[in-house]
Every structure is written in C-alpha cells, then in structure tokens.
PDBQT receptor file of N, H, CA, C and O in Angstrom, charges set to zero:
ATOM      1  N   UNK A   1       0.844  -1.167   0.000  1.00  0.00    +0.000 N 
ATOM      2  CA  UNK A   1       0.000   0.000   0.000  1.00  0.00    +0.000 C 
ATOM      3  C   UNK A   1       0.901   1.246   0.000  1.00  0.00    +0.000 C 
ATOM      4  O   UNK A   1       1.765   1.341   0.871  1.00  0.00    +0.000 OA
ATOM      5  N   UNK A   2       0.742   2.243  -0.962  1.00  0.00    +0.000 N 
ATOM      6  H   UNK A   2       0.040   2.166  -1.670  1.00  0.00    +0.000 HD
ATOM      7  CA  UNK A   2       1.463   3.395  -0.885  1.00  0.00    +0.000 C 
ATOM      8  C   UNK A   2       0.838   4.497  -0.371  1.00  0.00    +0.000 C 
ATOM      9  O   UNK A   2      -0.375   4.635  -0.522  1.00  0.00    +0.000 OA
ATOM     10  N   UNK A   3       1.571   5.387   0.279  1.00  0.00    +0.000 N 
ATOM     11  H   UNK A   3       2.557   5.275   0.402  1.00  0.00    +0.000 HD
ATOM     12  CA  UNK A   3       1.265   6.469   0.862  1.00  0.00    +0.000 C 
ATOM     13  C   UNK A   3       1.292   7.766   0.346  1.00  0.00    +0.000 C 
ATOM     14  O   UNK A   3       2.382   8.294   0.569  1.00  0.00    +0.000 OA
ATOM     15  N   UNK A   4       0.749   8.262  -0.074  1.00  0.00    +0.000 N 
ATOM     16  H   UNK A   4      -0.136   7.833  -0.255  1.00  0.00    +0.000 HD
ATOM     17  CA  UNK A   4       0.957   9.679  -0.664  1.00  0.00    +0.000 C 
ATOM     18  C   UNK A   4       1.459  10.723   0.688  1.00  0.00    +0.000 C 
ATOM     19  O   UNK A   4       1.129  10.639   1.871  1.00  0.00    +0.000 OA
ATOM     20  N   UNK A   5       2.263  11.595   0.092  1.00  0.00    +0.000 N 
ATOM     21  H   UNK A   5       2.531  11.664  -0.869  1.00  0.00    +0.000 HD
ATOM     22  CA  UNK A   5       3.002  12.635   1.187  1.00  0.00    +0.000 C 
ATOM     23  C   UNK A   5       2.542  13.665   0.988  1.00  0.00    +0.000 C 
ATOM     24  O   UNK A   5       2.436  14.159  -0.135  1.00  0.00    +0.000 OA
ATOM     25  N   UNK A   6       2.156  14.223   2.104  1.00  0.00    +0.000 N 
ATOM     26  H   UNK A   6       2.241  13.822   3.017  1.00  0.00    +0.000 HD
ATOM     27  CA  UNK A   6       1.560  15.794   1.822  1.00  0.00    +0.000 C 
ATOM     28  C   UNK A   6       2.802  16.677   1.432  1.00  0.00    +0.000 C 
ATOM     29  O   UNK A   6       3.942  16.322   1.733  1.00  0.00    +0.000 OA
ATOM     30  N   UNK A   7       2.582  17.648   0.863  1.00  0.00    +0.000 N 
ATOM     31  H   UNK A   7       1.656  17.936   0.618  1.00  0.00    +0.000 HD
ATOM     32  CA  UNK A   7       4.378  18.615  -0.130  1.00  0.00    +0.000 C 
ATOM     33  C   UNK A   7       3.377  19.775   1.056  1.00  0.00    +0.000 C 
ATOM     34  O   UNK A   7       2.146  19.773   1.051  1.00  0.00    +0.000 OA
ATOM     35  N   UNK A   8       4.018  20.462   1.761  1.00  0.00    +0.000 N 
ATOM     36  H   UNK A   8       5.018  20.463   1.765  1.00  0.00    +0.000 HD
ATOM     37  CA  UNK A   8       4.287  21.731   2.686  1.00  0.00    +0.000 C 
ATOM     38  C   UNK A   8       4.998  22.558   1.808  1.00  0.00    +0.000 C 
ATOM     39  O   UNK A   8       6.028  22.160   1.264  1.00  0.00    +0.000 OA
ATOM     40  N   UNK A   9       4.413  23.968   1.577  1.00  0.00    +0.000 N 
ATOM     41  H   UNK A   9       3.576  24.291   2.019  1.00  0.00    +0.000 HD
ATOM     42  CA  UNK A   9       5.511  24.635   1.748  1.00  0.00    +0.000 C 
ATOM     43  C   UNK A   9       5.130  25.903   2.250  1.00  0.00    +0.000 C 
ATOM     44  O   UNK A   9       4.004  26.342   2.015  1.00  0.00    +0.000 OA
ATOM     45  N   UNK A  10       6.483  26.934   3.344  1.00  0.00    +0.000 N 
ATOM     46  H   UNK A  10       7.397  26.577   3.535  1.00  0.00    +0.000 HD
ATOM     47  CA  UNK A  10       6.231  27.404   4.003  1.00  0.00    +0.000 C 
ATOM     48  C   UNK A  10       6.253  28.821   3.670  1.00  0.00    +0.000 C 
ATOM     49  O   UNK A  10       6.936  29.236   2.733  1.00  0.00    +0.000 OA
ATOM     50  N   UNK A  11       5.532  29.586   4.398  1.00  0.00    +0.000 N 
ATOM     51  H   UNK A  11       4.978  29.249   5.159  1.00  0.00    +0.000 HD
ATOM     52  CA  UNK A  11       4.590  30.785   4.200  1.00  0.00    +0.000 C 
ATOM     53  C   UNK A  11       4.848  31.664   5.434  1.00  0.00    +0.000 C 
ATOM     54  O   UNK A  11       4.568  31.492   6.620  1.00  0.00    +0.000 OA
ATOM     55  N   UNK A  12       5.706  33.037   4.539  1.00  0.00    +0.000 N 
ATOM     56  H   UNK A  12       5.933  33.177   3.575  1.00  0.00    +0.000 HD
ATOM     57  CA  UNK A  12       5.796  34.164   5.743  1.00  0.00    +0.000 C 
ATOM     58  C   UNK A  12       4.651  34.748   5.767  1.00  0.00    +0.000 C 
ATOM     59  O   UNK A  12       4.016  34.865   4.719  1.00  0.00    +0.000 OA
ATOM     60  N   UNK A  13       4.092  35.296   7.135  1.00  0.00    +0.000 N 
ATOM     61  H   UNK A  13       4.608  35.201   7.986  1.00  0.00    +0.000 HD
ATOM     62  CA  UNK A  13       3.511  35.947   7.485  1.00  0.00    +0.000 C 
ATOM     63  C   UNK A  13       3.997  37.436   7.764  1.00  0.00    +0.000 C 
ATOM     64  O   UNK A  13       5.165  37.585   8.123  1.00  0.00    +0.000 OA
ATOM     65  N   UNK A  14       3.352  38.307   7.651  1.00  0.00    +0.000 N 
ATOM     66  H   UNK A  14       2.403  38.186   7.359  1.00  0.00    +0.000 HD
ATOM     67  CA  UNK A  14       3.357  39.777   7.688  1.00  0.00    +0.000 C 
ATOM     68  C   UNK A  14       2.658  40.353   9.197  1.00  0.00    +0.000 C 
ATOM     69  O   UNK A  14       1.465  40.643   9.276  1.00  0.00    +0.000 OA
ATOM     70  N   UNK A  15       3.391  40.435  10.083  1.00  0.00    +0.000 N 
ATOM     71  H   UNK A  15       4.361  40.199  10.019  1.00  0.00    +0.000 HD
ATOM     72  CA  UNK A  15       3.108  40.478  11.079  1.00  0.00    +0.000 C 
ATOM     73  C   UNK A  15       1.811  41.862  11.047  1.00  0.00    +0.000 C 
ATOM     74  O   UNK A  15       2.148  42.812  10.340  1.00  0.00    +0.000 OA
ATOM     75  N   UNK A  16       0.505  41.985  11.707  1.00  0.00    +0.000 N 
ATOM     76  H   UNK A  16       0.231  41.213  12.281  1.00  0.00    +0.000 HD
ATOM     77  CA  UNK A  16      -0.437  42.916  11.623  1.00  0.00    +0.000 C 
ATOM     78  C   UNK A  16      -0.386  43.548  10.254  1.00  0.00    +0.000 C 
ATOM     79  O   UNK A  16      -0.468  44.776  10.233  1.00  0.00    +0.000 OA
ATOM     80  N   UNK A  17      -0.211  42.629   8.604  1.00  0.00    +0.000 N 
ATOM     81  H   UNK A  17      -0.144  41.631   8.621  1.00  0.00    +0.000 HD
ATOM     82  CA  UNK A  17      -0.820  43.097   7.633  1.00  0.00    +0.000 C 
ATOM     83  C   UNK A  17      -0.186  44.389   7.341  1.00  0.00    +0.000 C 
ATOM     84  O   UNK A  17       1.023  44.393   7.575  1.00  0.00    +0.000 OA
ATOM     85  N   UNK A  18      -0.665  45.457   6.906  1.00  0.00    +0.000 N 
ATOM     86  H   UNK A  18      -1.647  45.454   6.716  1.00  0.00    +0.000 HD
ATOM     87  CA  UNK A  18       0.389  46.939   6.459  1.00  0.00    +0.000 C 
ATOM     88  C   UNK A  18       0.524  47.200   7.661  1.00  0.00    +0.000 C 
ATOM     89  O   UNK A  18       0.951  47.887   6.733  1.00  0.00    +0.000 OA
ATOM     90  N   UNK A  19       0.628  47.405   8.763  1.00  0.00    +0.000 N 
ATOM     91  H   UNK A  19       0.281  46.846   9.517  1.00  0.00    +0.000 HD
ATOM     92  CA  UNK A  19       0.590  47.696  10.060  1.00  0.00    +0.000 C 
ATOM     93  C   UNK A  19       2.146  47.512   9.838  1.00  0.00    +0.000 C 
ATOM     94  O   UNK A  19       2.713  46.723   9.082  1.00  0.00    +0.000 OA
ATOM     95  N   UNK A  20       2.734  48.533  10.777  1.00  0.00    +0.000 N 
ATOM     96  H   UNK A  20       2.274  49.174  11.391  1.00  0.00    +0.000 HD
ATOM     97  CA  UNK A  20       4.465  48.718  11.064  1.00  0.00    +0.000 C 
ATOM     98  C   UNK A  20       4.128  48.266  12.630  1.00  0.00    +0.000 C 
ATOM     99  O   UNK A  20       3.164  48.550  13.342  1.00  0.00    +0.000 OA
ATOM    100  N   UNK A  21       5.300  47.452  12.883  1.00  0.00    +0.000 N 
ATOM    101  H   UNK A  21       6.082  47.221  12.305  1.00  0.00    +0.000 HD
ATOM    102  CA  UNK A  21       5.352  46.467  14.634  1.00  0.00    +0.000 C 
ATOM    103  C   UNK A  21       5.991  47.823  15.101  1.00  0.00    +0.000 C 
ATOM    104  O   UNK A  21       6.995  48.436  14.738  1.00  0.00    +0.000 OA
ATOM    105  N   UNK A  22       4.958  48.070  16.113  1.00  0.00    +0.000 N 
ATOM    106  H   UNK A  22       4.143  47.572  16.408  1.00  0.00    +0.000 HD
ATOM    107  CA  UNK A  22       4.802  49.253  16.960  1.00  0.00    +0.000 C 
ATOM    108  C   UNK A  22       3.775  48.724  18.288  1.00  0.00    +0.000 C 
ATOM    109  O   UNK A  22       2.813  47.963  18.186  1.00  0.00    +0.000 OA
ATOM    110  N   UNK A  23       4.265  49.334  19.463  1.00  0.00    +0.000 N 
ATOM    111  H   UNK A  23       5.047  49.952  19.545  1.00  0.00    +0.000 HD
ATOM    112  CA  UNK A  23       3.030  49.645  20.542  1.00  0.00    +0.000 C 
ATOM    113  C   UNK A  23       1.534  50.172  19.967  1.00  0.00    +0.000 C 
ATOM    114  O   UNK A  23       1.273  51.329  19.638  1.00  0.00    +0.000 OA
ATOM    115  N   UNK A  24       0.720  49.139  19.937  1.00  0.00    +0.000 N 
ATOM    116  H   UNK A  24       0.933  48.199  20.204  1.00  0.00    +0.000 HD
ATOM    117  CA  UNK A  24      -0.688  49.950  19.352  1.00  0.00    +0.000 C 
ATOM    118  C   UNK A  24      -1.366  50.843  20.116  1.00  0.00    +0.000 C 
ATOM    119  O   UNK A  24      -1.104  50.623  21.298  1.00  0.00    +0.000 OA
ATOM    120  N   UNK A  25      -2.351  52.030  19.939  1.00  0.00    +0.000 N 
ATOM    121  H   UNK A  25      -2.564  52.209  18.979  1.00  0.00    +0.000 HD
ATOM    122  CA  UNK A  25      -3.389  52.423  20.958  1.00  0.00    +0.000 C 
ATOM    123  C   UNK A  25      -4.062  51.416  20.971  1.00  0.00    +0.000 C 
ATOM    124  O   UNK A  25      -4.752  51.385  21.990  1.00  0.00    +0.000 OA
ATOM    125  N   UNK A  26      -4.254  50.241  20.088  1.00  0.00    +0.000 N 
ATOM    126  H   UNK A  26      -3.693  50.266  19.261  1.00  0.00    +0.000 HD
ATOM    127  CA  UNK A  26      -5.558  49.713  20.005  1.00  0.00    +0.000 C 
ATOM    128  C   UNK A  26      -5.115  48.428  20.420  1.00  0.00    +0.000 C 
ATOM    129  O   UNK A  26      -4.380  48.284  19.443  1.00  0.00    +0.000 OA
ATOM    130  N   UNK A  27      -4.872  46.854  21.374  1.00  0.00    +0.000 N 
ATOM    131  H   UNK A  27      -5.469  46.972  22.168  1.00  0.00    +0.000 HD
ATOM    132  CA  UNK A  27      -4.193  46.359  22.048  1.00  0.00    +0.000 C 
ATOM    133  C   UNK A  27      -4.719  45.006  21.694  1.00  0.00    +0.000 C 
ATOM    134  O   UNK A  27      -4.369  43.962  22.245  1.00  0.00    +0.000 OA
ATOM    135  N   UNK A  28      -5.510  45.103  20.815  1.00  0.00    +0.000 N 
ATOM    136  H   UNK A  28      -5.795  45.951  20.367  1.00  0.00    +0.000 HD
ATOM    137  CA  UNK A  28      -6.505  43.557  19.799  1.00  0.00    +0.000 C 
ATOM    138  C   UNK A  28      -5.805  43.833  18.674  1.00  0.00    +0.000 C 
ATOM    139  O   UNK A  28      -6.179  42.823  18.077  1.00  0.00    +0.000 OA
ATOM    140  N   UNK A  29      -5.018  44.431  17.807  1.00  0.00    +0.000 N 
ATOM    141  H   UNK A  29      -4.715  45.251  18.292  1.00  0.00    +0.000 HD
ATOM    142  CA  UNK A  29      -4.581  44.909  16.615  1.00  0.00    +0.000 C 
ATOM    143  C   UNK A  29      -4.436  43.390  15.987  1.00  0.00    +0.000 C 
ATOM    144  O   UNK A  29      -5.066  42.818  15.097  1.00  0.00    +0.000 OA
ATOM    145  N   UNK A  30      -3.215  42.933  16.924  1.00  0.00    +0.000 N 
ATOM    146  H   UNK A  30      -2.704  43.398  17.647  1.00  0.00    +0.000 HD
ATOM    147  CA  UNK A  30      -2.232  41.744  16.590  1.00  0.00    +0.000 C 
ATOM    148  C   UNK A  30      -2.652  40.506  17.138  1.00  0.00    +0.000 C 
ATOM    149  O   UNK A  30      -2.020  39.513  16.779  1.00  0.00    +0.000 OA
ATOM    150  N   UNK A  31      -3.912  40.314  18.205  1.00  0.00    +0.000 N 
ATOM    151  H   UNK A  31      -4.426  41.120  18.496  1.00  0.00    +0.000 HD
ATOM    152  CA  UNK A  31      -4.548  39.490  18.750  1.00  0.00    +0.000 C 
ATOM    153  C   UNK A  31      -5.654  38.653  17.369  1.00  0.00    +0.000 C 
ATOM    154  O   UNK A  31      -5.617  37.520  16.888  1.00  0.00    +0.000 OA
ATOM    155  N   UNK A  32      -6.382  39.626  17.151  1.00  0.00    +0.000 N 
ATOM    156  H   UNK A  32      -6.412  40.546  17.542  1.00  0.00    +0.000 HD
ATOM    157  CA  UNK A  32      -7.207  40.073  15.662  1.00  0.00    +0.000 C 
ATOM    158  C   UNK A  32      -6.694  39.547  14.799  1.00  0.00    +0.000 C 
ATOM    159  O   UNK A  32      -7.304  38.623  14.260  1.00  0.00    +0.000 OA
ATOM    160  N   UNK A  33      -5.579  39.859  14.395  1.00  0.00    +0.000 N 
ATOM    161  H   UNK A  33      -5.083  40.609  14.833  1.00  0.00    +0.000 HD
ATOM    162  CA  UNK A  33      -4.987  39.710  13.038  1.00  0.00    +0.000 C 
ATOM    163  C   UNK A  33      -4.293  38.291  13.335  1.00  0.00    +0.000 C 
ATOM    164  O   UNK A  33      -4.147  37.572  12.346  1.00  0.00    +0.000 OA
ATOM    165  N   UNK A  34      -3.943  37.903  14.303  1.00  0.00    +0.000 N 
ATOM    166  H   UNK A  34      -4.061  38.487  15.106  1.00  0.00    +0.000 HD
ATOM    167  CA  UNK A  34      -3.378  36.174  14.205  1.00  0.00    +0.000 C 
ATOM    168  C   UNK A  34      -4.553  35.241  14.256  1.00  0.00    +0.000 C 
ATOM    169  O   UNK A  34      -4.532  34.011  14.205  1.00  0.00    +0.000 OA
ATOM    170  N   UNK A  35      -5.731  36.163  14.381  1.00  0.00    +0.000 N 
ATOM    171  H   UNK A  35      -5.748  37.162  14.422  1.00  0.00    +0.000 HD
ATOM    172  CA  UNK A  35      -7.053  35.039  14.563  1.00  0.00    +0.000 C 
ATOM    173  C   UNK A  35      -7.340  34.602  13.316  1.00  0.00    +0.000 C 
ATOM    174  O   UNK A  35      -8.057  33.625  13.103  1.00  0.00    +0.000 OA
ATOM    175  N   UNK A  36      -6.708  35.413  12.281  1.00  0.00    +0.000 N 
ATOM    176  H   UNK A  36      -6.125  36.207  12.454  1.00  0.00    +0.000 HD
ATOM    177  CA  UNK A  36      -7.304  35.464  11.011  1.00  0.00    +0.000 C 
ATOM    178  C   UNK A  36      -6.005  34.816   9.857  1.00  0.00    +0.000 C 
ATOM    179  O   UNK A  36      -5.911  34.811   8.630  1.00  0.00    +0.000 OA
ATOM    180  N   UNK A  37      -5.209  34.358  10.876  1.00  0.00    +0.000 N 
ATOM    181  H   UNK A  37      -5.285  34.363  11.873  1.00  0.00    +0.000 HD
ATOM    182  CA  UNK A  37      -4.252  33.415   9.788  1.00  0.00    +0.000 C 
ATOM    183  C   UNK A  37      -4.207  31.947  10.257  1.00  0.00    +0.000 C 
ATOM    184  O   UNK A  37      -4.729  31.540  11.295  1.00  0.00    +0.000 OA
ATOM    185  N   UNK A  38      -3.633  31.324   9.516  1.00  0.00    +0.000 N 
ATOM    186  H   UNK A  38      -3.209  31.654   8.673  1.00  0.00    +0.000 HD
ATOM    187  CA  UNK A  38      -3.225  29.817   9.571  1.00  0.00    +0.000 C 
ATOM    188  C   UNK A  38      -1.831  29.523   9.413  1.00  0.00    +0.000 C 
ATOM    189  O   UNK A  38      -1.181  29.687   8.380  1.00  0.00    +0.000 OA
ATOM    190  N   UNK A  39      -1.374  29.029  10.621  1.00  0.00    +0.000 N 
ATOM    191  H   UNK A  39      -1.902  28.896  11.460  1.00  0.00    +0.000 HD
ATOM    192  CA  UNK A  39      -0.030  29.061  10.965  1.00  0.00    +0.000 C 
ATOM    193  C   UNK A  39       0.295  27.309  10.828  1.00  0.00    +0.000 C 
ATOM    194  O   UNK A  39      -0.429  26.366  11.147  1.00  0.00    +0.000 OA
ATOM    195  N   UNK A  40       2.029  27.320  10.071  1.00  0.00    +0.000 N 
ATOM    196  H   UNK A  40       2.618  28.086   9.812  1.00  0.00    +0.000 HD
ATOM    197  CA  UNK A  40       1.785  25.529  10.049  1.00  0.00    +0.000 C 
ATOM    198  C   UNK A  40       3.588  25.373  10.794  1.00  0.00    +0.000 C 
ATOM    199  O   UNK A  40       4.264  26.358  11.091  1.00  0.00    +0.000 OA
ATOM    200  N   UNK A  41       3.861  24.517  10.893  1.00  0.00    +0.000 N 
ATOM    201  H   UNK A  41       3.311  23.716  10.651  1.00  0.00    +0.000 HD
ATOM    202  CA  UNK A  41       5.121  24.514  11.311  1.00  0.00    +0.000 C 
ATOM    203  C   UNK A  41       6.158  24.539   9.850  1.00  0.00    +0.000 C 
ATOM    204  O   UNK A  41       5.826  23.981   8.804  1.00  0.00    +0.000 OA
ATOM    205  N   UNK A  42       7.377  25.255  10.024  1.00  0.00    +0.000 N 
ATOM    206  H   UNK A  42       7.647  25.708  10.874  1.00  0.00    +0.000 HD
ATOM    207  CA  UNK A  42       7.944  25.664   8.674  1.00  0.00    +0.000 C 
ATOM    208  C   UNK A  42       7.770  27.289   8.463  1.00  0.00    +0.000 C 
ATOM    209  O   UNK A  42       8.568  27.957   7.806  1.00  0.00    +0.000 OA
ATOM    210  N   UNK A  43       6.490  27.876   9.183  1.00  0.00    +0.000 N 
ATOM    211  H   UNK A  43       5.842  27.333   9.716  1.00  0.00    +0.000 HD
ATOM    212  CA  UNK A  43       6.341  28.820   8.769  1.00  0.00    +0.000 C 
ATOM    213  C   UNK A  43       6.869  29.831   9.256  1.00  0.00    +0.000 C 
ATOM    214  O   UNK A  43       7.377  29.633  10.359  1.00  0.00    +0.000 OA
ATOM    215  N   UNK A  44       6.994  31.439   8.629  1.00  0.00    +0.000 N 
ATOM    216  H   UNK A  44       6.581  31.600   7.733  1.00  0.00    +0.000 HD
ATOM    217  CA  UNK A  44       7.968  32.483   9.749  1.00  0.00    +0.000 C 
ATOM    218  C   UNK A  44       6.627  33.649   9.445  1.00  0.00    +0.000 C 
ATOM    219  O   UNK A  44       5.565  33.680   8.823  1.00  0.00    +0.000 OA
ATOM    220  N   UNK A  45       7.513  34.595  10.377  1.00  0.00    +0.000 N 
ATOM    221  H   UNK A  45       8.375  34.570  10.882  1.00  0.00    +0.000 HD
ATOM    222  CA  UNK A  45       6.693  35.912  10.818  1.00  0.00    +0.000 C 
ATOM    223  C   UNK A  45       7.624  37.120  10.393  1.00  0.00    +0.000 C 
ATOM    224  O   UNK A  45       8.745  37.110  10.902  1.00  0.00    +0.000 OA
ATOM    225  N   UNK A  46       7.362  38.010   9.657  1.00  0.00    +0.000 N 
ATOM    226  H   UNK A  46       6.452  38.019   9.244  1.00  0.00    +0.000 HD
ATOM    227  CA  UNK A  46       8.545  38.903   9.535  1.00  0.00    +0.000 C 
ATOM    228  C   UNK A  46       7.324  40.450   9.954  1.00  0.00    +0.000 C 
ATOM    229  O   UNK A  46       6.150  40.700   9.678  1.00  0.00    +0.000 OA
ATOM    230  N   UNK A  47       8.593  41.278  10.857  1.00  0.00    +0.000 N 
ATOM    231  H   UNK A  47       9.547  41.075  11.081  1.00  0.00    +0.000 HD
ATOM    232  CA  UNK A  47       7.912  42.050  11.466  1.00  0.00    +0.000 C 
ATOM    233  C   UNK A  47       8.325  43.628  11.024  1.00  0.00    +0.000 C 
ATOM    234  O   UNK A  47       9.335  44.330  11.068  1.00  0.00    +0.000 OA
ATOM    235  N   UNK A  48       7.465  43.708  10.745  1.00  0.00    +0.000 N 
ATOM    236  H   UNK A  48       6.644  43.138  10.709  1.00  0.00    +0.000 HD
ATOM    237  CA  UNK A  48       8.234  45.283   9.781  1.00  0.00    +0.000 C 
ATOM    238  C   UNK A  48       7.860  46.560  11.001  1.00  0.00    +0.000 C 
ATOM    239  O   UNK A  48       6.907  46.787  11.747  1.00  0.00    +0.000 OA
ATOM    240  N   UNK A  49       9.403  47.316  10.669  1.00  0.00    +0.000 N 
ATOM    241  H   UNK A  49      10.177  47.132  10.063  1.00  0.00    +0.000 HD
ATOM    242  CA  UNK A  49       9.555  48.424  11.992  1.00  0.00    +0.000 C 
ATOM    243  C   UNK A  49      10.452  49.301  10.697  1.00  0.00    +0.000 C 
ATOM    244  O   UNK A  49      11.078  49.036   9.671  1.00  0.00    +0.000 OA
ATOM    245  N   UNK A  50       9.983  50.666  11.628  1.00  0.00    +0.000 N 
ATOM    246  H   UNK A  50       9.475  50.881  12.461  1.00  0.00    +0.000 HD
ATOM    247  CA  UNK A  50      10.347  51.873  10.811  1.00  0.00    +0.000 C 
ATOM    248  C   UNK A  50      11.817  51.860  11.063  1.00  0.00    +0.000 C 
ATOM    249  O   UNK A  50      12.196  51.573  12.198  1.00  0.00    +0.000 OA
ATOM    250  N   UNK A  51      12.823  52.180   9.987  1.00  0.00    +0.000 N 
ATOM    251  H   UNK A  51      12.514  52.413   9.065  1.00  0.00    +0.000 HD
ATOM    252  CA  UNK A  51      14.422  52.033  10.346  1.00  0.00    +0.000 C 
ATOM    253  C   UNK A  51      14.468  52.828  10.932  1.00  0.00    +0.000 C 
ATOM    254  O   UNK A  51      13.628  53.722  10.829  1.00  0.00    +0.000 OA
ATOM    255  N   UNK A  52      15.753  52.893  12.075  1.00  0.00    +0.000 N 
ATOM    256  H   UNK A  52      16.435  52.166  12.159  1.00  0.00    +0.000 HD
ATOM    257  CA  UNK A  52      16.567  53.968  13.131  1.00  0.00    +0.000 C 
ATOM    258  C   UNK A  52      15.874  53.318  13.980  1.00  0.00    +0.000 C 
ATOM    259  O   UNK A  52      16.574  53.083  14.965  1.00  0.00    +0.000 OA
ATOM    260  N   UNK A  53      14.401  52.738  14.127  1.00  0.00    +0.000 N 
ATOM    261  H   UNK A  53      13.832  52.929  13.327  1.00  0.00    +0.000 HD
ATOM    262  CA  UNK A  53      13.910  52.863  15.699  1.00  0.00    +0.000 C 
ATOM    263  C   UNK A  53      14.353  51.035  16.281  1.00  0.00    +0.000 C 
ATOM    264  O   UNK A  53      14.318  49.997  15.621  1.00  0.00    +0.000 OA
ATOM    265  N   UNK A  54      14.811  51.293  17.994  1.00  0.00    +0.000 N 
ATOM    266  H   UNK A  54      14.840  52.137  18.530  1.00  0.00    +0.000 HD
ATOM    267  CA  UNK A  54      15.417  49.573  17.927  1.00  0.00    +0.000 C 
ATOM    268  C   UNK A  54      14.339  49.563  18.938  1.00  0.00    +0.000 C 
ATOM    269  O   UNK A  54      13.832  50.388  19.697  1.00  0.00    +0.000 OA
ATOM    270  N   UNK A  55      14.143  47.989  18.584  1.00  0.00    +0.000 N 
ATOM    271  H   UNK A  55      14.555  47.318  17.967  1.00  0.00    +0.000 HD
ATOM    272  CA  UNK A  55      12.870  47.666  19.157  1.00  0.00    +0.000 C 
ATOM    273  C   UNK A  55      13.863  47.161  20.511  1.00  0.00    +0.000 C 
ATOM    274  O   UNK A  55      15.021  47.522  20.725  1.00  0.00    +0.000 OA
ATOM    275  N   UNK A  56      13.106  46.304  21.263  1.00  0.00    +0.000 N 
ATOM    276  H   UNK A  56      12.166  46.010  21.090  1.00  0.00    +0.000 HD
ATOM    277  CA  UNK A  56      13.553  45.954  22.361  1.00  0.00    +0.000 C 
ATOM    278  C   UNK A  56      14.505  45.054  22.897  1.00  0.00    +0.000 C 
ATOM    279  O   UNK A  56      15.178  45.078  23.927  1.00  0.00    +0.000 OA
ATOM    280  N   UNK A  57      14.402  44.220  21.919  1.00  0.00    +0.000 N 
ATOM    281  H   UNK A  57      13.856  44.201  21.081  1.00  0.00    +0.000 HD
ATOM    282  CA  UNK A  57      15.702  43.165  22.373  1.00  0.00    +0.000 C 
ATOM    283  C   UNK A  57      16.953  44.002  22.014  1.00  0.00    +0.000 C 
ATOM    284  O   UNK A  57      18.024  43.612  22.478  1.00  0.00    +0.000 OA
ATOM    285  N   UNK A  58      16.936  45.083  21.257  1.00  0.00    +0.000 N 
ATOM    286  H   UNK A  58      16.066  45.400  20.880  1.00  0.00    +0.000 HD
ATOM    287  CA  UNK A  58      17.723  45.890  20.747  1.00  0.00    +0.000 C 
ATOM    288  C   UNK A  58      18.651  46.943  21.656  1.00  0.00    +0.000 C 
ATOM    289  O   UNK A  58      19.753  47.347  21.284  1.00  0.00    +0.000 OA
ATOM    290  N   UNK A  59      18.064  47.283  22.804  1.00  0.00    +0.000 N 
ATOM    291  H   UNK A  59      17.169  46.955  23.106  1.00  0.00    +0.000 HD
ATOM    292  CA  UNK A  59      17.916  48.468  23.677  1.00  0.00    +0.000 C 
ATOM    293  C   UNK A  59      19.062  47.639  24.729  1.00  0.00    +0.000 C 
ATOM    294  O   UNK A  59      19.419  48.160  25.786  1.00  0.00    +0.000 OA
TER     295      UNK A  59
C-alpha cells in the first residue's frame, strides 16, 4: 500500500498586515490579526519596523 506525502511549503507571514510592529493604541490589533491566519510549522513571521527605531531586544 502506498502512501501519498503531503508537499508543505512554508509561508511568511506579515506580522499585523500593512501595520508597522509598533506599541498599538488599540491592544486587539495583533490578537485580531493572528485570529485570522493559519499558521503551520515551517512557517515564519517577519515584522516590519520603521528604520533607526530599535525595538527591544535591541535596547
């Protein structure tokens, strides 16, 4: 009996969509917006920040 293999392939995500990774006023922004993707293992997150500013692991 043969098995067919599922083919993955993996898919960046855009962390909060056009949204620049910032402190929100609004604190569901990024809560919201991960409700609304499908995450698989393989996959990454790339987080877009305005240049010059260092985020925190940075500091």
């Amino acid at each position: 009996m043969a098995a067919a293999a599922a083919v993955s392939v993996a898919t960046t995500h855009e962390v909060g969509a056009s949204a620049v990774w910032t402190i929100p006023a609004n604190p569901t922004i990024y809560p919201n917006w991960a409700a609304t993707q499908t995450f698989l293992v393989g996959d990454s997150l790339r987080c877009r920040f305005f240049v010059g500013h260092l985020t925190d692991s940075q500091k």
